[in-house]
C-alpha positions in Angstrom: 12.0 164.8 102.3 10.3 168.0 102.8 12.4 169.7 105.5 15.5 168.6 106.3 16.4 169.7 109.9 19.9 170.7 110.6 19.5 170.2 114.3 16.6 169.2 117.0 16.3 170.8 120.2 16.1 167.7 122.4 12.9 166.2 123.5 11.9 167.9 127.1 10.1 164.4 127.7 12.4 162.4 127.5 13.6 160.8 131.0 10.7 163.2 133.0 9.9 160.7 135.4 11.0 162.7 138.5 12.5 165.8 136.9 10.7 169.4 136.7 10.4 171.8 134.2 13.0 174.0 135.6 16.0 171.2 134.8 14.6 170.8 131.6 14.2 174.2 130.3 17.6 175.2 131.9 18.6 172.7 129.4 17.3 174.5 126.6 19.4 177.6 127.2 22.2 175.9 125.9 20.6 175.3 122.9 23.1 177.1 119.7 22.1 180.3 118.3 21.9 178.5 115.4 18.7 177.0 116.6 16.7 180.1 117.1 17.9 181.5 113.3 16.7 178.7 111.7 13.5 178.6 113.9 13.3 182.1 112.9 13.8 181.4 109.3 11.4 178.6 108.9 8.8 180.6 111.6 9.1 184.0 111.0 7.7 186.5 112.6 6.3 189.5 110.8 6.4 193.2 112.5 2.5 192.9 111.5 1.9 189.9 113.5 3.7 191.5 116.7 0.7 193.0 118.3 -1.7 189.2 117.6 1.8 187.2 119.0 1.7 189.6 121.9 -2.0 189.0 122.6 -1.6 185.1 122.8 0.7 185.6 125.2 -1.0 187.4 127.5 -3.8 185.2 126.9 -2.1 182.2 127.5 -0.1 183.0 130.6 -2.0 186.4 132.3 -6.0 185.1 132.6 -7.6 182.2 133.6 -10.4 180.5 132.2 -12.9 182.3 135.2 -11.5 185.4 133.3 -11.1 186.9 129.9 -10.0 190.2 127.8 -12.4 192.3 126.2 -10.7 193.7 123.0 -10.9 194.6 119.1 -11.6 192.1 116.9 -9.3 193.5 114.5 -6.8 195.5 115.8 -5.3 192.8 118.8 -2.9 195.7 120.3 -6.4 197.1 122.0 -7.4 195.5 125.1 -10.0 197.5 126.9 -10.1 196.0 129.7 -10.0 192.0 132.0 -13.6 190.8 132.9 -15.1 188.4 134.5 -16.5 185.5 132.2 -19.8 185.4 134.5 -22.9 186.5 131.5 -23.9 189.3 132.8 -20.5 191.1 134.0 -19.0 190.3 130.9 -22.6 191.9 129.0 -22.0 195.0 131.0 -18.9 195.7 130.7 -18.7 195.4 126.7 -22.2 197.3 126.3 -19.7 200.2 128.2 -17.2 200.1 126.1 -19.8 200.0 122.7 -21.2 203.0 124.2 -18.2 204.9 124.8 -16.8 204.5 121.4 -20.0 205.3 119.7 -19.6 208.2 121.5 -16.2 209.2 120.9 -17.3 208.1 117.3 -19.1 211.5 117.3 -15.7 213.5 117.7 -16.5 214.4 121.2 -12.9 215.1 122.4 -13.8 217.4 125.5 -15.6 216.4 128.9 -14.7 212.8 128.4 -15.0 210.5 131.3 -12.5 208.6 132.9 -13.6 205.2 130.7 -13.8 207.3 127.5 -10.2 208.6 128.0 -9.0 205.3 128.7 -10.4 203.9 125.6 -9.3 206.8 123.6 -5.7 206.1 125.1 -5.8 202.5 123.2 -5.7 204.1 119.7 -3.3 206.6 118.1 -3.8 210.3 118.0 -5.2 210.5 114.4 -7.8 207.8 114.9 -10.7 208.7 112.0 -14.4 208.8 114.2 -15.0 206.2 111.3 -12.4 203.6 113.0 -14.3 204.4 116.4 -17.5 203.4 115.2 -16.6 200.4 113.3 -14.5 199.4 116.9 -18.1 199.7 118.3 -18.8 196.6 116.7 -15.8 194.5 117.0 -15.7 194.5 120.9 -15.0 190.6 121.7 -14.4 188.7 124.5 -11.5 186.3 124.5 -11.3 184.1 127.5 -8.3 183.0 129.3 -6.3 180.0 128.9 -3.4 180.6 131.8 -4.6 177.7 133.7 -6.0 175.3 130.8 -2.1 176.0 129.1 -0.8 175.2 132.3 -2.5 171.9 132.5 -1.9 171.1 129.0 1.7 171.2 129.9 1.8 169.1 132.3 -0.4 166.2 130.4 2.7 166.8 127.6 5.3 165.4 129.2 3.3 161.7 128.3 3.3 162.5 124.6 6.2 164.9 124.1 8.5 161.5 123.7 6.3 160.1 120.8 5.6 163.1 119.1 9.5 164.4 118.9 10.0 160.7 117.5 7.3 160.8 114.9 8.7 164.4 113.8 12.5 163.5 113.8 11.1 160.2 111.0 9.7 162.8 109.5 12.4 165.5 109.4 9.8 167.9 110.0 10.6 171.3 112.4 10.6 170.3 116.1 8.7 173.4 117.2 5.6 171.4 115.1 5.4 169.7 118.7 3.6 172.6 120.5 0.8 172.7 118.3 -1.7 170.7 120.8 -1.5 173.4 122.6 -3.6 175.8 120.7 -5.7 172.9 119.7 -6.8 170.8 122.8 -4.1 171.6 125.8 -3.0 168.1 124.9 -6.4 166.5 126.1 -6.8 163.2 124.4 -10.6 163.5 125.0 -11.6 166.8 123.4 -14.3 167.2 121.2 -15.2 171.1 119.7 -18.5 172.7 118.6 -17.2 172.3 115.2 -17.2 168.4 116.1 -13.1 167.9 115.4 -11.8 165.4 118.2 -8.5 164.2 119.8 -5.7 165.8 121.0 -4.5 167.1 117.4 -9.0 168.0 116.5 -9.2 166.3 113.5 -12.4 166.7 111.5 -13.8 163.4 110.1 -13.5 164.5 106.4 -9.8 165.0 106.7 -8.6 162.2 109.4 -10.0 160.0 107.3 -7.5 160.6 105.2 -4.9 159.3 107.6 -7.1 157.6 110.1 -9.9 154.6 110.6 -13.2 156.6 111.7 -16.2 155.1 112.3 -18.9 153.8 115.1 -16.4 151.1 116.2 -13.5 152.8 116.1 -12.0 156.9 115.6 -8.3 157.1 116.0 -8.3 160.5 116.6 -9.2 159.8 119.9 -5.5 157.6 120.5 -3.0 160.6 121.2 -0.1 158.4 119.5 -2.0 157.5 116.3 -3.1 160.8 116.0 0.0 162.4 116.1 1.4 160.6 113.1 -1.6 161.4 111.4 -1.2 165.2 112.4 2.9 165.4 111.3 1.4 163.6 107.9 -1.6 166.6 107.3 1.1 169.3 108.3 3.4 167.5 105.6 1.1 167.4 103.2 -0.1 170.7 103.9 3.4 172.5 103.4 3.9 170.1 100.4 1.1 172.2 98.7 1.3 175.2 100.3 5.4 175.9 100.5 6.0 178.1 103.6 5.4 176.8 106.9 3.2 179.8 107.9 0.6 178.3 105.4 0.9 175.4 106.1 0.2 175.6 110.3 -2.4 177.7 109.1 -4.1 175.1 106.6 -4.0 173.0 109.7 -6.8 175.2 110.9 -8.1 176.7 107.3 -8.0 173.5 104.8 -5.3 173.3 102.0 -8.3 174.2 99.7 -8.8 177.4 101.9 -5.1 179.2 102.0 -4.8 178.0 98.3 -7.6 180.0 97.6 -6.8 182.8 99.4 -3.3 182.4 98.1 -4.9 182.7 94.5 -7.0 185.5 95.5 -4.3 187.7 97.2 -1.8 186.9 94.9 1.1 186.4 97.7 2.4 184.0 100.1 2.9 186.3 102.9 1.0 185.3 106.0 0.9 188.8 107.0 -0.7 190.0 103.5 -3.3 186.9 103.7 -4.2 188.0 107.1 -4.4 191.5 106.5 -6.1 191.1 102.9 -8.2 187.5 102.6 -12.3 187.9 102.9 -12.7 184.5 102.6 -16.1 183.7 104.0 -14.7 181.0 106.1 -11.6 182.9 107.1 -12.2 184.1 110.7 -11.1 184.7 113.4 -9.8 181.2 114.4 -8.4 181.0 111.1 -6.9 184.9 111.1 -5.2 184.2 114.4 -3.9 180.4 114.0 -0.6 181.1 113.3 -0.2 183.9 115.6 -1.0 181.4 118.5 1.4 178.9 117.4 4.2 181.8 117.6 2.7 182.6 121.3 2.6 179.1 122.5 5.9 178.6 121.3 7.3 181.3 123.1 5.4 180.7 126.2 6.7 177.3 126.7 10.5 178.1 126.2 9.3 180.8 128.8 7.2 178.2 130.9 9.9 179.1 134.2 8.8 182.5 134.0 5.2 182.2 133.5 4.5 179.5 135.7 7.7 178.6 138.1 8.7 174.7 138.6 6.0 172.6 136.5 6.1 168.5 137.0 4.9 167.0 133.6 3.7 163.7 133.8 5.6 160.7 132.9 4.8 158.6 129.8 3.2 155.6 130.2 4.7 152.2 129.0 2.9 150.1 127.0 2.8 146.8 125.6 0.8 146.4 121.8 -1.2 142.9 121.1 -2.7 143.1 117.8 -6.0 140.7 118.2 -6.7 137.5 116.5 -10.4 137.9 115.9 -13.6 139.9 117.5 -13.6 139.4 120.7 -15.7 140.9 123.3 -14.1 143.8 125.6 -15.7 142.6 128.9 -14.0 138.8 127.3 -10.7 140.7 126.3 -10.4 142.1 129.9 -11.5 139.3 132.4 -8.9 136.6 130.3 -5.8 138.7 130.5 -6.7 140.2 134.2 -7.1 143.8 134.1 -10.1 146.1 134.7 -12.9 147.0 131.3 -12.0 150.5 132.8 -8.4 150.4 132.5 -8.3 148.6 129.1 -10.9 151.5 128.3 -8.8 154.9 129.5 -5.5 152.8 127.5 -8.1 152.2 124.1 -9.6 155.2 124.0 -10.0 154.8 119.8 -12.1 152.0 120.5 -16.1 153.7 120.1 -18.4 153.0 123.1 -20.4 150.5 121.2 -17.6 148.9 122.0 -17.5 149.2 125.8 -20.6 148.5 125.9 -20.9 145.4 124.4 -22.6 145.7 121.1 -19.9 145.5 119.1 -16.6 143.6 119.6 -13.3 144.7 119.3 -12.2 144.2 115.6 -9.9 141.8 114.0 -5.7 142.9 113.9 -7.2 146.2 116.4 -3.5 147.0 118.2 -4.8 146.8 121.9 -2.2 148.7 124.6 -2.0 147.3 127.8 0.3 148.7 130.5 3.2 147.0 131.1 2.9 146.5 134.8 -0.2 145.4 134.6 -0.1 142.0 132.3 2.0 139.3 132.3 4.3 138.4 130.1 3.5 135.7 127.6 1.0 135.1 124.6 -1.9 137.1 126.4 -4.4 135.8 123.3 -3.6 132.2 123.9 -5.6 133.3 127.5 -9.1 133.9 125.4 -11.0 131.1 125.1 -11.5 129.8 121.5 -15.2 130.1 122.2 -15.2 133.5 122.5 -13.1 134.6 119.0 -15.8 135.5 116.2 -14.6 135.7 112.8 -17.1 138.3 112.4 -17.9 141.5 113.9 -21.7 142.2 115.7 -24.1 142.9 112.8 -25.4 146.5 112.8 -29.2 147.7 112.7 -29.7 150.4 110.5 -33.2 152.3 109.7 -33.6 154.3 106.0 -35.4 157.6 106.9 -38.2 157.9 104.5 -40.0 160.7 103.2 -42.6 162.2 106.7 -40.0 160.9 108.9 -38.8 162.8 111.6 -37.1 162.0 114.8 -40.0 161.6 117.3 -41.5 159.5 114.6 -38.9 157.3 114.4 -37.9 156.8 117.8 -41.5 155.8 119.2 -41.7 153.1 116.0 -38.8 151.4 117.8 -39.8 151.9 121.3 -36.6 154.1 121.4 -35.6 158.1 122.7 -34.8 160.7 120.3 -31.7 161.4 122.6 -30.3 157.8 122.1 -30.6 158.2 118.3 -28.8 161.4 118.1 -25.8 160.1 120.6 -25.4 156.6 118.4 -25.4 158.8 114.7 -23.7 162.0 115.9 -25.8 163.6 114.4 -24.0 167.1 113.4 -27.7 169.0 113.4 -30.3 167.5 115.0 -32.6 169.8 113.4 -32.3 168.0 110.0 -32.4 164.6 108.6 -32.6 163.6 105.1 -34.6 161.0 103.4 -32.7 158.4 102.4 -30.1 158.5 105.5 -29.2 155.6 107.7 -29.5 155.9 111.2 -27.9 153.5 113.5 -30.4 152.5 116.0 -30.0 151.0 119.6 -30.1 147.0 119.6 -31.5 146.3 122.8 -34.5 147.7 121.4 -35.1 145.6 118.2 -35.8 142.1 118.6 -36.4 139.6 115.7 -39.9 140.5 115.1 -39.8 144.2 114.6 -36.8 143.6 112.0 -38.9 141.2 110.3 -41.8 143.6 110.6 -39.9 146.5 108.8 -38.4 145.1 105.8 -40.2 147.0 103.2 -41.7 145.1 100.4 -40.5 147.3 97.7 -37.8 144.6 97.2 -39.0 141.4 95.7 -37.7 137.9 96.6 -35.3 138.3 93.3 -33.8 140.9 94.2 -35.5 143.5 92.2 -36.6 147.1 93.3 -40.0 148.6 92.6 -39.4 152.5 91.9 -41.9 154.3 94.3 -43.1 157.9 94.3 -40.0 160.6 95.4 -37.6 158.0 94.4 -34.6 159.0 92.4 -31.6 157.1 91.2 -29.3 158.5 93.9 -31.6 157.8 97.1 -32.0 154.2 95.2 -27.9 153.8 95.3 -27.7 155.2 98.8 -30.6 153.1 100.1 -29.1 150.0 99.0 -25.2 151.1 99.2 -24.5 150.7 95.7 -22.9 153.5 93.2 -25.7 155.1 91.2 -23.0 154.1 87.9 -23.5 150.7 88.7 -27.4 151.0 88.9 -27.6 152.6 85.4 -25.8 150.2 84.0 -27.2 147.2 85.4 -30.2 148.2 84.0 -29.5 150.0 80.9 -30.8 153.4 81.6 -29.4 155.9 79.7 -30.9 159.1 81.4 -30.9 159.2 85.1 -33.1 161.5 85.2 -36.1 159.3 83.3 -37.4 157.0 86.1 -41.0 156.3 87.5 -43.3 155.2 90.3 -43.8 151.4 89.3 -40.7 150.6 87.6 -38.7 147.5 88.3 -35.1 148.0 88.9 -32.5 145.2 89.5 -29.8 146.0 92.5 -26.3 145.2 91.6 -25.2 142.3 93.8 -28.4 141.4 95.9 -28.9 137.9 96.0 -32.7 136.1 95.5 -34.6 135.9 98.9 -33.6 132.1 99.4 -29.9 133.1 99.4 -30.5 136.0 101.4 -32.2 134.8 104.6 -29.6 131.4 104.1 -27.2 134.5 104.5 -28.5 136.3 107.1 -25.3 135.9 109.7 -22.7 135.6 106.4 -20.3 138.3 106.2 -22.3 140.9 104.3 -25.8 141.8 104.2 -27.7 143.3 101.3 -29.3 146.1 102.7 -33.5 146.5 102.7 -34.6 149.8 102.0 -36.0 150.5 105.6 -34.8 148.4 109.0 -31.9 146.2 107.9 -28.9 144.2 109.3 -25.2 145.0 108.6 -22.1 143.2 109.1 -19.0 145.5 109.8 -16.0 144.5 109.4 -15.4 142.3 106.8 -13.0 142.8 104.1 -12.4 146.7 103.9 -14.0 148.8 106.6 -14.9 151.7 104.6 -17.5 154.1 104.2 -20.6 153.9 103.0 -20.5 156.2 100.2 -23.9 159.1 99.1 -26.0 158.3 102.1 -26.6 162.1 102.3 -25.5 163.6 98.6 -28.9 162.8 96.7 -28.4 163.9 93.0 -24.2 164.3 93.7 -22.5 161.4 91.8 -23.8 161.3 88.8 -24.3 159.2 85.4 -22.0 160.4 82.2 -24.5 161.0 79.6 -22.1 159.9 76.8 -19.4 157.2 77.1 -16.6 159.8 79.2 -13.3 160.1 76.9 -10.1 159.4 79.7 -8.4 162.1 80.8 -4.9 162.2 78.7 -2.4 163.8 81.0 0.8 164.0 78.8 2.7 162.4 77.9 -0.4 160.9 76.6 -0.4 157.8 78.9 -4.4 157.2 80.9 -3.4 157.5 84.5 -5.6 154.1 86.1 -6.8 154.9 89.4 -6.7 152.0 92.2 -9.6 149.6 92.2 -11.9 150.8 95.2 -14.9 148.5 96.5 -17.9 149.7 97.9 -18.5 147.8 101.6 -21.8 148.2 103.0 -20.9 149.7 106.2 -23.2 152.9 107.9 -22.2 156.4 106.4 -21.0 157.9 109.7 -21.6 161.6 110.9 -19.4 163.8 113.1 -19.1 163.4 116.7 -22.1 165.7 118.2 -20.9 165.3 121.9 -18.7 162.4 123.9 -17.5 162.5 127.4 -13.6 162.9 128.3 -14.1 158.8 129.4 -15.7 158.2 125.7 -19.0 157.5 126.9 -22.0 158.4 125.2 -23.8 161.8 126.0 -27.0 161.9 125.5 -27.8 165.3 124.8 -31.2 166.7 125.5 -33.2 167.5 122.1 -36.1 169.8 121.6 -39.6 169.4 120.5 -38.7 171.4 117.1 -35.6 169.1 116.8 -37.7 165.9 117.3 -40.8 166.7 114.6 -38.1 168.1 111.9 -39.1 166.5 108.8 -36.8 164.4 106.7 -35.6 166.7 104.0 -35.1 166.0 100.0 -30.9 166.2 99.9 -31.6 167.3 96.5 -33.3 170.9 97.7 -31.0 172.8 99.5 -27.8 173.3 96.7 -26.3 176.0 99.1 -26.2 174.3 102.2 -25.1 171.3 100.3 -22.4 173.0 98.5 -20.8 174.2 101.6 -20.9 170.9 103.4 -19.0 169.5 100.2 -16.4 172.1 100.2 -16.3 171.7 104.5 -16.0 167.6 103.0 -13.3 168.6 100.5 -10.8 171.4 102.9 -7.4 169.1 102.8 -8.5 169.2 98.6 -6.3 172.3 97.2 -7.9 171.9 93.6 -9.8 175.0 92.1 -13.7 173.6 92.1 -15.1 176.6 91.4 -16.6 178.3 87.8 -14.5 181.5 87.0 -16.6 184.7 86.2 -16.0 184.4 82.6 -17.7 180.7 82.5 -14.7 178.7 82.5 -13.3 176.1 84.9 -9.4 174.6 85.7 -9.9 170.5 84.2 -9.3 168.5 87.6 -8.0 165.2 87.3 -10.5 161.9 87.1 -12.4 164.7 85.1 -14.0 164.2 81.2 -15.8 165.6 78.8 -18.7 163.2 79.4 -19.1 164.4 83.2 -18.9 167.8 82.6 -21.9 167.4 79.6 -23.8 165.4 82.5 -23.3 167.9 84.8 -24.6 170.8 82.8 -27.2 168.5 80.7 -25.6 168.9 77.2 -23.4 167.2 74.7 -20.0 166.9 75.1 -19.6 167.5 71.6 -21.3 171.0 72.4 -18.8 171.7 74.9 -16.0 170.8 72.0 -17.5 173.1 69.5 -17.7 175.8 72.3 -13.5 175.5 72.5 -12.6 174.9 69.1 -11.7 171.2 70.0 -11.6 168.5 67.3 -13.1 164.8 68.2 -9.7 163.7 69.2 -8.4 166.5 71.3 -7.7 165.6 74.5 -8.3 167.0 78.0 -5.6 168.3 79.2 -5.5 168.3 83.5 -4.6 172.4 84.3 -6.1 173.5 81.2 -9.4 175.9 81.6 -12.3 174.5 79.7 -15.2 177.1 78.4 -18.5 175.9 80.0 -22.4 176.4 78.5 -25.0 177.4 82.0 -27.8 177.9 79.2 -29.5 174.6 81.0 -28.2 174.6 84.5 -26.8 177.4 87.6 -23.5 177.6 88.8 -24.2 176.5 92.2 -26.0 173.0 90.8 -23.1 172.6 88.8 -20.6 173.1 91.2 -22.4 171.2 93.7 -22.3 168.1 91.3 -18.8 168.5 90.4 -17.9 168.9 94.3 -20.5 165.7 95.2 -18.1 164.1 92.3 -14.8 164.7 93.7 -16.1 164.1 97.3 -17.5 160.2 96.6 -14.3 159.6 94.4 -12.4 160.6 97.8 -14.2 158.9 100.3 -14.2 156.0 98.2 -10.1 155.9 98.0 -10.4 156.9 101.3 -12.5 153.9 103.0 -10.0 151.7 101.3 -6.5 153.3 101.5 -4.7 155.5 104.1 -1.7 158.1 103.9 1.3 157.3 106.3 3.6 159.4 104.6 5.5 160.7 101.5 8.7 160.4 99.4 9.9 162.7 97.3 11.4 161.5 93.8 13.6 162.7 91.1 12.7 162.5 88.1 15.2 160.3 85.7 16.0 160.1 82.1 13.2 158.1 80.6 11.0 157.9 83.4 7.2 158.1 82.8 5.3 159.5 85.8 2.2 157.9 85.3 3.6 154.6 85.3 5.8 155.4 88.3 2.6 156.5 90.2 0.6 153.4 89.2 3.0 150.7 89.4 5.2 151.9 92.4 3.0 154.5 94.8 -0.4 152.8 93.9 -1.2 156.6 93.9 -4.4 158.2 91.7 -3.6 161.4 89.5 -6.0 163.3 91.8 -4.0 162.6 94.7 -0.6 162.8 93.3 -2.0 166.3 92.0 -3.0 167.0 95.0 0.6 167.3 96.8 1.9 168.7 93.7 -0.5 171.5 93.1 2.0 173.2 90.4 2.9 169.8 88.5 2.5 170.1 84.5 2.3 166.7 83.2 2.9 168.2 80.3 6.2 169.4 80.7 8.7 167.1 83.5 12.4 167.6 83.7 14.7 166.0 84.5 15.6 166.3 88.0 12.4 167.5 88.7 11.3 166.7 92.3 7.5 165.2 92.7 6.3 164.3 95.8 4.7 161.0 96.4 2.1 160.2 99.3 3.3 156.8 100.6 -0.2 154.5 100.7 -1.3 151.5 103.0 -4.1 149.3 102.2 -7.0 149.4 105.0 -6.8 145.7 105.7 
């Protein structure tokens, strides 16, 4: 395994019910010295890092959240002063201190006022006037967290138990366990600005990695599936990243951030990164992650002395019934005698759409009831037959359209802009994009209005008539289909070489007869404007390009297979498209999972409907946001060239740039039969197309392939292996881990296909089918 722990500091959960925090951290004191030099060794704690550690602590056990510190930015040993967190107070105060310093900026040393000489106290005798000016700048509040860390520890106590289980399986370090601290103050409910949720803030991109997320159900919001998620990221994440330090940090960062700033800095240090690292993502949060974890750490060894005798709540008991069907929640409920409201606060995974009756609770969905609240028995034999679907509610689903813009939509449907944004999450309601499908409320369409909306530009055989703005990737996304699959179907060679008029065949729709006979089957084709969708069925994955117009695209010559050697094509897992809704990040959610609905302004309601294609920046940084647990090197190096990822050819990089792939040849001295070597840097040709657009399409690539795997497969852990005599690594990762070479790269950053020894250790993520 990845860490191998010598010894674990016993759970301080386990058997709370009735004990304080003053028996259990007494305890603790016993624990070997041992156990604080391997902490130490695995944690360390860098003379750099002292003054940041120091300031956690203070933050987490000196202020409360009506209070704060105002302090540099960059220097976390200088704390001017504790303010109020009241607007103006706070406003005050720091326009003081800015004035003060851009004062003693000046080199004014005499006739200094009491506040001056304070400040001046903070820094050391030789500060520069030019350090003093730049401080001016970097005064920031920080508010307190005293009572919030207090609370968090007390909700602990019903996890701790779980969590210490899931990272003894793991043989991962036991101080791993804290973490929720910094993140949520182990609240279950929490949802940041940056729309991560759950008790361990998973954004969607990555938890879906590990986790189901969607409108019916997000299992970041269960503590105890979460967790193994978390101890599975933190795994991989010191898998590719090697020290602990980086890895805790990664949590925060991405595995594709610290790798870069790894390859940037050119050290592993956490101090060096810290001190060093520009990244443009790399702030403060990010600067100060791993400084936290130290604090909290220490804070709750300390809790006796920073908080006296602390009660943590007991864990709960529950009993898991895995359900035989869809069956409604109210149903669920009422047959096995509890209240909608307890089964809700015990299933808080399960999306409100749920709760509130337009959609049922999936198929095999492992409901917890509380022991002491259900009798024992078979508690689904208790649900009627009449009320177990074998399908789930279908969805209704609008395609936003060139001139669309929220207002407009929501009046069509007799709908409020509010309700729209609550049921999509959407992650800026100041832009949608043509092409997008928005979930829309169903007690507001009735038969007649979704009869009324189907667009004619599909005819009763199943054919598309190309309109004005179309392109081949709004055309896949409209219709959930990949844009490969469209080309081919009908035989266009250049994607880019379609026009209003055109008839295009869709891969898979049925003739009109068959598709209104069809209209409550299992799946529904998807009409380009107001359609009907059945969730559910088969593999609940992802729609995949509703929002990256012009991402995934066609090869413009037959692509030659990657050749990883020895010289053996690595096959990647079959993945299937489902026709489910491409789902956005939480906006806002209650703590009780209910719907917010958000109030939206009149600029936010009459936003346009962009092109996806228009924007390459914007879109290039929500693919590399999409692509953070991704460690591979996406981008073009200054002298042109780029590091070969795997699932990458010739033929997409020609596509990508709008040349030949024999160009790309000549331009690196590569015969016809050379192959392409994953880790090798390629030469590339911009003559025809920018950096960014070909980055973008390269990222867009990379992304779909992803979400694809992703909406079909989950992590749930790893295995390392040693490599034998005659073993053949590709073979072992496609006939026994199931595992693409993207993916298998992926947690071993530093493999060389081309040169495995013996003995060699390669890690192997452990996948599980999604139904």
């Amino acid at each position: 395994m990845i860490y191998s722990a010598k010894i674990h500091i016993q759970s301080i959960a386990q058997g709370l019910h009735g004990l304080t925090l003053r028996l259990v951290l007494g305890a603790l004191l016993l624990t070997p010295i041992l156990a604080a030099a391997q902490s130490t060794e695995l944690f360390p704690r860098p003379p750099e890092l002292e003054p940041a550690i120091n300031f956690w602590i203070r933050v987490y056990t000196e202020v409360d959240t009506q209070n704060g510190f105002l302090h540099d930015s960059q220097n976390l040993s200088v704390i001017y002063t504790r303010s109020s967190n009241r607007r103006r107070d706070r406003e005050n105060t720091r326009d003081r201190i800015r004035n003060d310093l851009q004062t003693l900026a000046t080199g004014q040393r005499d006739n200094l006022t009491r506040t001056q000489q304070e400040i001046l106290a903070l820094w050391p005798d030789d500060v520069s006037n030019q350090t003093l000016r730049t401080a001016a700048s970097n005064v920031r509040f920080q508010l307190g967290q005293s009572d919030r860390f207090l609370g968090g520890l007390q909700r602990s106590g019903a996890y701790r138990r779980h969590i210490n289980e899931v990272i003894r399986e793991k043989n991962l370090p036991i101080e791993l366990g804290v973490l929720p601290h910094v993140e949520s103050s182990f609240n279950p409910g929490a949802y940041s600005s940056a729309s991560a949720a759950g008790m361990w803030q998973f954004g969607r991109a990555t938890g879906q990695r590990f986790m189901r997320i969607d409108h019916i159900v997000d299992e970041r919001m269960d503590p105890y599936i979460a967790t193994n998620a978390a101890m599975s990221l933190l795994e991989y994440n010191y898998s590719v990243l090697g020290t602990w330090p980086l890895a805790l940090t990664a949590y925060n960062h991405g595995a594709a951030g610290i790798a870069r700033a790894v390859r940037q800095t050119g050290t592993t240090d956490i101090e060096k990164i810290v001190a060093n690292y520009r990244g443009r993502a790399f702030g403060f949060a990010s600067r100060n992650f791993y400084a936290q974890f130290l604090a909290v750490n220490h804070v709750e060894n300390e809790a006796r002395r920073y908080f006296g005798d602390v009660r943590l709540n007991a864990a709960p008991q529950f009993r898991e019934v895995a359900t035989d069907a869809y069956i409604d929640a109210e149903v669920f409920a009422r047959s096995v005698g509890i209240s909608l409201e307890q089964l809700q606060a015990d299933n808080p995974a399960l999306r409100p759409a749920v709760w509130e009756g337009n959609k049922r609770i999936p198929v095999d969905f492992p409901i917890k009831l509380r022991t002491e609240a259900v009798a024992p028995g078979n508690l689904l034999a208790m649900i009627p037959a009449d009320f177990k679907f074998p399908v789930q509610t279908p969805d209704i689903a609008y395609v936003v359209e060139s001139g669309d813009s929220l207002s407009v939509i929501a009046r069509r449907f007799s709908t409020s802009v509010s309700r729209i944004v609550s049921l999509n999450q959407l992650p800026s309601r100041h832009r949608i994009a043509i092409g997008q499908r928005l979930l829309l409320p169903q007690d507001n369409i009735d038969d007649q209005l979704l009869a009324a909306n189907v667009n004619a530009a599909v005819s009763g055989d199943g054919g598309y008539t190309v309109r004005r703005g179309d392109t081949v990737s709004l055309i896949a996304a409209r219709y959930g289909v990949t844009e490969q699959a469209l080309l081919d179907i009908n035989g266009i060679q250049d994607r880019n070489r379609i026009y209003p008029g055109q008839q295009l065949r869709l891969p898979g729709f049925e003739p009109e007869g068959q598709l209104l006979a069809s209209i409550d089957a299992n799946l529904v084709p998807t009409p380009p404007t107001l359609v009907q969708f059945a969730d559910d069925v088969g593999d609940p994955a992802t729609e995949v390009g509703g929002n990256g117009g012009g991402i995934a695209v066609a090869a413009a010559e037959p692509p030659l297979p990657e050749q990883p050697q020895p010289q053996e094509i690595i096959e990647e897992p079959a993945v299937q498209l489902a026709l489910n809704e491409e789902l956005l990040p939480p906006a806002a959610v209650l703590p009780d999972n209910q719907e917010l609905e958000l109030p939206v302004t009149e600029e936010e309601e009459q936003a346009i409907a962009l092109d996806p294609q228009l924007d390459v920046a914007e879109s290039n940084e929500q693919l590399t946001e999409a692509l953070s647990a991704d460690p591979s090197d996406y981008t073009v190096a200054s002298n042109n060239t780029v590091e070969i990822q795997a699932s990458e050819t010739l033929g997409h990089y020609a596509d990508w740039l709008g040349i030949r792939a024999w160009d790309i040849r000549r331009l690196n001295n590569m015969a016809f039969r050379d192959p392409v070597i994953i880790g090798k840097r390629l030469t590339l040709d911009f003559s025809r197309v920018n950096i960014a657009e070909f980055e973008l399409k390269r990222r867009g690539f990379h992304s779909t392939l992803q979400q694809q795997f992703f909406s079909n497969y989950r992590i749930q852990g790893v295995e390392q292996y040693r490599v034998k005599r005659g073993d053949n690594v590709g073979r072992i990762a496609r006939n026994r881990y199931s595992t693409p070479n993207w993916l298998l790269r992926q947690y071993n950053p530093e493999l060389d296909f081309n040169r495995i020894q013996i003995d060699q250790e390669i890690v192997f993520p452990l996948l599980g089918q999604v139904n």
